[in-house]
C-alpha positions as CSV (number, residue, x, y, z in Angstrom):
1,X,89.4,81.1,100.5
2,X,88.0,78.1,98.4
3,X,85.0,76.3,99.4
4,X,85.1,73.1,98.2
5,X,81.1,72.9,98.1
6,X,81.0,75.1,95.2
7,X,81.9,72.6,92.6
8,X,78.9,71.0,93.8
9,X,76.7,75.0,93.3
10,X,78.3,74.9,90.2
11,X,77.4,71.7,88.9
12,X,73.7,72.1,90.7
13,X,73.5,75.4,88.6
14,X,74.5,74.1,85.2
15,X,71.9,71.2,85.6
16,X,69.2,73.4,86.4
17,X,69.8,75.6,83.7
18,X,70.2,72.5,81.1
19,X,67.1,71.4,82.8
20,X,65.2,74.5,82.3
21,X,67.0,74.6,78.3
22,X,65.2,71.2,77.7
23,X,61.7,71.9,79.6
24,X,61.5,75.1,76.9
25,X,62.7,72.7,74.1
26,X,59.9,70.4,74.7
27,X,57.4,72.9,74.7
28,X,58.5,74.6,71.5
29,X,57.8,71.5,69.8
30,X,54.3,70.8,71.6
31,X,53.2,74.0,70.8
32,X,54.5,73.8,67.4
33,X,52.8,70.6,67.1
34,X,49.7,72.1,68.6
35,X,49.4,75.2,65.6
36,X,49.8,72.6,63.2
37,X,47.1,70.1,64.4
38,X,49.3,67.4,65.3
39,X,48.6,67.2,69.2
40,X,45.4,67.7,71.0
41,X,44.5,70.4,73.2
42,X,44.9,68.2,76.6
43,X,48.3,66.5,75.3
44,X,49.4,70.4,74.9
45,X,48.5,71.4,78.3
46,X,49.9,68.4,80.1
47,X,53.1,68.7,78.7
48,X,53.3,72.7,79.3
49,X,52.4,71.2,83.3
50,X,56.1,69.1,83.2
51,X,57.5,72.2,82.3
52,X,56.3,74.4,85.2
53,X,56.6,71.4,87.8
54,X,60.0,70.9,86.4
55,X,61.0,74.6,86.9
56,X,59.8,74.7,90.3
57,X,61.5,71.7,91.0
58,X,64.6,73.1,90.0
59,X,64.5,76.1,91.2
60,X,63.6,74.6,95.2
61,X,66.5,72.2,94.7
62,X,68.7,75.6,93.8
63,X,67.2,77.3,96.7
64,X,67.7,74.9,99.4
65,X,71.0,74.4,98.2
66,X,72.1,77.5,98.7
67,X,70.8,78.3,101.8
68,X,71.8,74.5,103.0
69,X,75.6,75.9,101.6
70,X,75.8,78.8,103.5
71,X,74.5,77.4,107.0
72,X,76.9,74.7,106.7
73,X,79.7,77.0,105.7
74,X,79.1,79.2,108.2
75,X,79.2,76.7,111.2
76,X,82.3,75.2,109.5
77,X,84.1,78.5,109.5
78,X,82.7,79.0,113.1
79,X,83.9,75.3,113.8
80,X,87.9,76.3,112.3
81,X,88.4,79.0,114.0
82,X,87.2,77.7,117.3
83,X,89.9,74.7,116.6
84,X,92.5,77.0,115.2
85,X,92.3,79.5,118.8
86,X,92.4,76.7,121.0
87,X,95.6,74.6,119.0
88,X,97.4,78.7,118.7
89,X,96.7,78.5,122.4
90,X,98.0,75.2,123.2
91,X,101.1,75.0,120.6
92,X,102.5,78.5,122.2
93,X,102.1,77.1,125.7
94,X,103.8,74.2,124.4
95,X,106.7,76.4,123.4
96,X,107.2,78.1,125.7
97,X,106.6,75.9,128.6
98,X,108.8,73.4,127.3
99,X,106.1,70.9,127.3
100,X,104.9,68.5,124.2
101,X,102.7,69.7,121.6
102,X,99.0,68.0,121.8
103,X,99.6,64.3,120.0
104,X,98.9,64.3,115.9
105,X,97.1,63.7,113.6
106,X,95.9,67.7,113.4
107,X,92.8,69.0,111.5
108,X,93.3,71.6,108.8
109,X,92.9,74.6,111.4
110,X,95.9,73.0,113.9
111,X,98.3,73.1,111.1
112,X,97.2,77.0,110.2
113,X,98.1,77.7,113.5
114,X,101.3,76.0,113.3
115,X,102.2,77.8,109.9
116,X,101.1,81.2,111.8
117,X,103.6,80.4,114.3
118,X,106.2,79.1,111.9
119,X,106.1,82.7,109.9
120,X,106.3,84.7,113.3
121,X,108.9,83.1,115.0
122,X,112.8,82.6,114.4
123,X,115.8,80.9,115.5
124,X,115.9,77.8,117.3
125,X,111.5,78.3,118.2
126,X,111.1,78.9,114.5
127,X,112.9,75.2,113.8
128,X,110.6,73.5,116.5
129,X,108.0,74.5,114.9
130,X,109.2,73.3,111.6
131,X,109.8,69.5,113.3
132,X,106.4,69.9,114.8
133,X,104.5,70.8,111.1
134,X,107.0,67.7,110.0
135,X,105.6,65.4,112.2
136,X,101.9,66.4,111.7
137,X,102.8,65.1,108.0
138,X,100.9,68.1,106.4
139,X,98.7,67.7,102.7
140,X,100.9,70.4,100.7
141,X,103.4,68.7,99.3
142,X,100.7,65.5,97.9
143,X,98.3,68.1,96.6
144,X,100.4,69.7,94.4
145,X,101.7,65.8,93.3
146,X,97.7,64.7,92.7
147,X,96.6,65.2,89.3
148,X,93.3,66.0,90.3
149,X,93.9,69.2,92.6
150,X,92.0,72.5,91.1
151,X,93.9,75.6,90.4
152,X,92.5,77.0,94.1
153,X,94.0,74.0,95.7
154,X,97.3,74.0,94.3
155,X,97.6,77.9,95.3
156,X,96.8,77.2,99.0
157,X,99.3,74.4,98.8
158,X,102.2,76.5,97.8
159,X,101.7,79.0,99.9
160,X,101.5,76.8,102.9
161,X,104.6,75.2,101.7
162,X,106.3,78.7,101.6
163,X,105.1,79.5,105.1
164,X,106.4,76.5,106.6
165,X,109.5,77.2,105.1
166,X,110.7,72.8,105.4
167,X,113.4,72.7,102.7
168,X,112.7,69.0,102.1
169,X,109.7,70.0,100.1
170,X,111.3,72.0,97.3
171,X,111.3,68.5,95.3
172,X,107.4,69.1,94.9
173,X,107.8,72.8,94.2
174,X,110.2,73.3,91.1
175,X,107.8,71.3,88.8
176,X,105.5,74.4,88.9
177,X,107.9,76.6,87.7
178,X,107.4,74.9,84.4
179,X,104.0,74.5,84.9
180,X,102.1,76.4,81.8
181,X,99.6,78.6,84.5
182,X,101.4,81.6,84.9
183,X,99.9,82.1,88.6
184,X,101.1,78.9,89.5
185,X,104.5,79.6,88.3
186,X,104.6,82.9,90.0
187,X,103.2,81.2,93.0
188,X,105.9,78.3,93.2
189,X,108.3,81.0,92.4
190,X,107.5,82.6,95.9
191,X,107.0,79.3,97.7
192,X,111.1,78.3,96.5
193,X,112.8,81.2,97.0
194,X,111.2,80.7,100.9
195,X,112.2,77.4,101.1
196,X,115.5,76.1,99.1
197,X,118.3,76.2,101.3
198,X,121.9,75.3,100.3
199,X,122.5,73.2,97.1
200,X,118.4,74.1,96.7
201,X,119.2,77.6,95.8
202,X,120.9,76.6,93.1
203,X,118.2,74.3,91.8
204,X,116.1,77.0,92.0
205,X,118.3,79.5,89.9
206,X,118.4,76.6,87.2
207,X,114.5,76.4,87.2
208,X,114.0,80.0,87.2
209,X,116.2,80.2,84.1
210,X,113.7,78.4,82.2
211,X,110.5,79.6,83.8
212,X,109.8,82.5,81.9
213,X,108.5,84.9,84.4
214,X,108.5,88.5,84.2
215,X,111.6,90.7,85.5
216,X,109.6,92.2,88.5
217,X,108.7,88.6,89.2
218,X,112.5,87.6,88.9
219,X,113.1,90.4,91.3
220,X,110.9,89.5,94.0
221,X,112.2,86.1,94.2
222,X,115.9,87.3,94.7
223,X,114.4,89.9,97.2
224,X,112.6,87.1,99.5
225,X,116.1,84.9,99.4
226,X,117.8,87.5,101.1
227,X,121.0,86.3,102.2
228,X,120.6,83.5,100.0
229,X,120.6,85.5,97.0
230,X,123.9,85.8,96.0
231,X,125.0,82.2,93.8
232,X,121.5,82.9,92.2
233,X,122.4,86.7,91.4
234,X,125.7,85.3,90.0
235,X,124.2,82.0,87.6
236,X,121.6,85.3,86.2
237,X,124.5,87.5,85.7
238,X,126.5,85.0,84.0
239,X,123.6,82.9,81.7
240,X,120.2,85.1,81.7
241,X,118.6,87.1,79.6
242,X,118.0,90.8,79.4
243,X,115.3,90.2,82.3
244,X,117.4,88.0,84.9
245,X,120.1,90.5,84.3
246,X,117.9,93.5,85.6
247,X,116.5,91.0,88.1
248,X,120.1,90.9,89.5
249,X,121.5,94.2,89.3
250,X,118.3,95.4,90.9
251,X,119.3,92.7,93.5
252,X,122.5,93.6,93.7
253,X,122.0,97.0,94.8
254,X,119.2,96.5,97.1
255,X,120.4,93.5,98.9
256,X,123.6,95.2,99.3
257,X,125.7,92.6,97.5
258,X,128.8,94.1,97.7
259,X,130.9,90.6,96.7
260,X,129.7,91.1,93.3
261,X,130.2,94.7,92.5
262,X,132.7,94.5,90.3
263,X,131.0,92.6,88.3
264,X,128.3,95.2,87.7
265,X,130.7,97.8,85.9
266,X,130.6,95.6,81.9
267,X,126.5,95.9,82.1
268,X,127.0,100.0,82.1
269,X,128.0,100.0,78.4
270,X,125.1,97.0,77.9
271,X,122.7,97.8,74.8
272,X,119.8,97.9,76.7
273,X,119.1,101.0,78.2
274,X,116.6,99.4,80.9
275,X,119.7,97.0,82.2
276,X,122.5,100.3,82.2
277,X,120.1,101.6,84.2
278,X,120.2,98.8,86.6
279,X,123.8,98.8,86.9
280,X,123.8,102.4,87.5
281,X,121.4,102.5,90.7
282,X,123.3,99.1,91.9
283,X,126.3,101.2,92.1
284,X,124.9,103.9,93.7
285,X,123.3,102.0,96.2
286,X,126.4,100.0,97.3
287,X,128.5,103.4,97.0
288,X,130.9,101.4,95.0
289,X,132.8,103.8,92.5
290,X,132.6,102.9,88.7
291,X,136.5,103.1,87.9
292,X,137.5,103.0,84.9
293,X,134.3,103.4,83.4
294,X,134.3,107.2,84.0
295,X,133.7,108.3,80.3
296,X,130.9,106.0,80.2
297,X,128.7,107.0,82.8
298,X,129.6,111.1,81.4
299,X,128.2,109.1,78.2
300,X,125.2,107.9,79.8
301,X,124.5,111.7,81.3
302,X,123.8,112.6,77.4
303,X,121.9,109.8,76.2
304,X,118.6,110.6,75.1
305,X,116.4,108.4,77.6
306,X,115.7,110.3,80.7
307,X,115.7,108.0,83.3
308,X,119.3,107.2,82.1
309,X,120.2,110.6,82.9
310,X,118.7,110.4,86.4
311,X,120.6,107.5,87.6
312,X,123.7,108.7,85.8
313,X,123.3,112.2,88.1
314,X,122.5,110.2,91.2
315,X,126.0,108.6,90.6
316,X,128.4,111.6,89.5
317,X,129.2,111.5,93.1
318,X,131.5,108.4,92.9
319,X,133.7,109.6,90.4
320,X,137.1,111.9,91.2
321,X,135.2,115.2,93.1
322,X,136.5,117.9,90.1
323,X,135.5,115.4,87.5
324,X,131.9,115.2,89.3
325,X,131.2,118.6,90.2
326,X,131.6,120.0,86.8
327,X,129.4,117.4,85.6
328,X,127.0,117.8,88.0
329,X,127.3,121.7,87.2
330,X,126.3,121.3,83.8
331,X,123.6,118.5,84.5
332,X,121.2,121.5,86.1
333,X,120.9,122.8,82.8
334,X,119.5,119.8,81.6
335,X,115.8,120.2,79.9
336,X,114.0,117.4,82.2
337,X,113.3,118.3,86.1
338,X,113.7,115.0,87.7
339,X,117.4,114.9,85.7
340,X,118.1,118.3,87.6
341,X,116.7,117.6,90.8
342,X,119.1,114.7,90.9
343,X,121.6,116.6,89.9
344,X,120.8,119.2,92.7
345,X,120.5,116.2,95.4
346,X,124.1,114.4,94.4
347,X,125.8,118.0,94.7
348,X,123.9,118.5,97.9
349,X,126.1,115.1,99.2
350,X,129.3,116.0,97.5
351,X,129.5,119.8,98.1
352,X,126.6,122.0,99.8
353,X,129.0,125.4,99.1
354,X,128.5,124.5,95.4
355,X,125.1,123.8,95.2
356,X,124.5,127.5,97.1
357,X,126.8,129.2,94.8
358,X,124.3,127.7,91.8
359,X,121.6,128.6,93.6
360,X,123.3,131.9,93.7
361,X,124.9,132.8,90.0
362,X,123.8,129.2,87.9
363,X,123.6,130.5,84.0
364,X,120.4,128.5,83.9
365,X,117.1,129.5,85.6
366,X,116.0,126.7,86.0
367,X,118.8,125.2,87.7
368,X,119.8,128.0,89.5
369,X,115.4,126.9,90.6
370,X,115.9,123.4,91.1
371,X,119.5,124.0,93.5
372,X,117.6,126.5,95.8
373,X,114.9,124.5,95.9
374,X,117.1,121.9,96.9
375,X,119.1,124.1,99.6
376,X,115.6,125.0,101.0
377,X,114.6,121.4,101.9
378,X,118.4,120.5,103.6
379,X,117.9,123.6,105.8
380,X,114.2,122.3,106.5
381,X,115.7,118.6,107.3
382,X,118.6,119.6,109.7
């Protein structure tokens, strides 16, 4: 948490040490003075006095400060939580007695409490809450507007925003996404995809389109829309770049976003390996079979990447069942474990008989490893 007392330490501590810079300064030029006969012994001596009563100034002002900080931040923290208890307290009672909230304007710790609420509670308690945090006309939203908010500041404010979830206040979010601080934009990333709601979700895709944030950041956003992911999925499908594209087909599949399957199947034969991957575990976890693209994903069980070759496996069980076990048959022979342990795991779905006979008679050691191996652990499962 931020105090705001230590951009006063800070300041305090520079001064001191400027303080202490100058006090040495003057000395090196008394005592220069002094080897060359220019001052006198006593004019020498007093000045080398300034110094050390300067030091010890300084330093007693540094002293007290600190200890002066921490007592007071102490009690304060001692002092919020008191106030945040007792508001938890009465804002619950509130709710559930049917009863009105005690009367704004709240201090800091009454709207914590509220925000605690807000982000535990759902339905038709979560929106009282969310008129309640309206009408105690929370900070957030003009902190991240003043030009003179710190870096600390503007984080707390956006992810108070976020936790109170009031759709009105995605207006004074979307800025940040262009802002040039990548934690802020990462940050306000978070705080939107909580907050936009109808036509917002859109305005978010837009703004996400020209934030520049990493895939996995991408990702998480779509992840904490939830069921309010799809139109986004779609605008990334249709207008991003290689990283929105993974964004959504990661999405796709672990959302369960079965309205836009179909349009999965063109990013198989995509030239980045990274976003056929995608595609491939967004098909496997929807269960939605990739026809038509039959030869490609037997292409993609021969490229040279590896992982490619895992997800491929993972997927043979989709595709006509004589088609699937013979590829699966020969994937156990493949040089890289984790490409025949999936192997061994899809023919453990699509035909156990199979996957004993390869433990059985496989031409490969290692597969004929890897499938008993497998066999083992279904037996241990069941």
């Amino acid at each position: 948490m931020w105090r705001r007392g230590e951009r006063l330490y800070a300041l305090l501590v520079f001064l001191v040490v400027a303080l202490e810079a100058l006090a040495l300064g003057g000395l090196v030029w008394v005592f220069s003075g002094r080897l060359l006969g220019v001052f006198d012994y006593p004019t020498a001596r007093l000045h080398l006095l300034r110094a050390l009563l300067l030091t010890a100034l300084a330093l007693v002002v540094l002293g007290a400060y600190i200890l002066v900080y921490h007592a007071y931040t102490a009690l304060k923290e001692a002092r919020d939580k008191a106030l945040y208890e007792r508001y938890l307290s009465a804002f619950t009672e509130a709710l559930f007695s049917g009863t009105e909230p005690p009367p704004p304007p709240w201090p800091e710790p009454a709207l914590e409490a509220l925000l605690h609420l807000r982000e535990t509670l759902k339905g038709e308690m979560g929106e009282k809450v969310a008129q309640w945090l309206r009408r105690g006309r929370p900070p957030w939203a003009f902190r991240l507007k003043s030009r003179w908010a710190s870096r600390p500041v503007r984080l707390e404010a956006l992810e108070a925003l976020g936790l109170a979830r009031l759709p009105e206040t995605l207006e004074a979010i979307l800025p940040y996404l262009e802002h040039r601080d990548p934690v802020l934009r990462r940050a306000a990333a978070r705080a939107a995809a909580r907050v936009a709601q109808g036509e917002g979700v859109l305005h978010l895709g837009e703004a996400l389109l020209k934030a520049g944030l990493p895939k996995g950041a991408l990702l998480e956003v779509l992840l904490l829309l939830e069921d309010r992911a799809e139109p986004v999925v779609a605008l990334f499908l249709e207008k991003g770049g290689r990283g929105e594209v993974w964004a959504a087909l990661e999405a796709i599949g672990r959302l369960h976003l079965h309205g836009l399957a179909e349009r999965v199947l063109p990013f198989l034969e995509a030239e980045d390996p990274e976003v056929q991957a995608a595609a491939l575990g967004a098909l496997a976890r929807l269960g939605y079979p990739p026809v038509g693209c039959e030869d490609v994903v037997l292409g993609l069980l021969r490229r040279e990447e590896e992982f490619l070759r895992v997800h491929a496996a993972r997927l043979l069980p989709l595709l006509p069942q004589n088609l699937a076990r013979r590829a699966l048959w020969e994937a156990l022979k493949d040089p890289s474990f984790h490409v025949r342990r999936a192997a061994a795991e899809a023919l453990a779905s699509l035909d156990p008989e199979l996957l004993r006979k390869a433990a059985e008679a496989h031409p490969d050691p290692s597969g004929r490893a890897m499938a008993a191996q497998v066999l083992r652990e279904v037996a241990w499962n069941s």
